[in-house]
N, C-alpha and C positions, 0 to 999 in steps of 0.2 A: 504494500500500500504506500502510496507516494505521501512524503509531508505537505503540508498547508504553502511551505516556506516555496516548492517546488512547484509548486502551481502558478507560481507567477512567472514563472520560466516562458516565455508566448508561445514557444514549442512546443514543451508539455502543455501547458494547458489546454493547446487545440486538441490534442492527442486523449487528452483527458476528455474533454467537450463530446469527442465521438461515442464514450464508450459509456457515461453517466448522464443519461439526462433526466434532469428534476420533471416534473409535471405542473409543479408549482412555485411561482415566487412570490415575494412581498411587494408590497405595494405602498407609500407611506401616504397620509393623507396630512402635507407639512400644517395645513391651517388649525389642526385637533392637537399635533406635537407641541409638545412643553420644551421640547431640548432636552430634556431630565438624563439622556445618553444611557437607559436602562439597554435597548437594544442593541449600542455599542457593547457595553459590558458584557453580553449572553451572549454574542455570536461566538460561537465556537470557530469559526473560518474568518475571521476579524474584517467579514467583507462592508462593515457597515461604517461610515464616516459622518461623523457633527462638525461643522463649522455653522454658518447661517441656518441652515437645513438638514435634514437627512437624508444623506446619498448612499445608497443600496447596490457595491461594483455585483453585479451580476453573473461575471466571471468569476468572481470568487465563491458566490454564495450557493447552497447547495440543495435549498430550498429544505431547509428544516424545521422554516417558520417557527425558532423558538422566538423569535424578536417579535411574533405576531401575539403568542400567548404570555410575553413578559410586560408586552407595553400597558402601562396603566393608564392609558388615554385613551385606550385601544383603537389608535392612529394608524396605525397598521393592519392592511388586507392583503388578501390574497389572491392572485390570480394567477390561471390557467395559462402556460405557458404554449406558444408555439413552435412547435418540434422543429 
């Protein structure tokens, strides 16, 4: 199993891309977020970033939607990915 660290590799991670695909990602709704960076904390694949907003790298994330079940604003949905 590859690390987190090696997915950022754009080689691997296309390679990766082929063989893993989510059904699901998140989706933030910034006007409900607080900033509170709960969903930064929980991602386990650290693909989520706060500055002004919440940005969700999509290549990192793996759709595990725990940042959907942590947010306490519940600013965070989910949707149906395109294969």
């Amino acid at each position: 199993m590859r690390r987190d660290s090696e997915l950022r590799k754009p080689e691997i991670l296309e390679e990766y891309k082929k063989h893993f695909w989510k059904p699901l990602e998140p989706i933030v709704d910034n006007k409900k977020c607080t900033l509170c960076k709960t969903c930064e904390r929980v991602c386990p694949k650290a693909a989520i970033t706060i500055n002004n907003k919440v940005k969700i790298n999509s290549d990192l994330c793996d759709g595990c939607l725990i940042c959907l079940r942590e947010c306490p604003e519940a600013a965070i949905k989910e949707k149906l990915m395109d294969k």
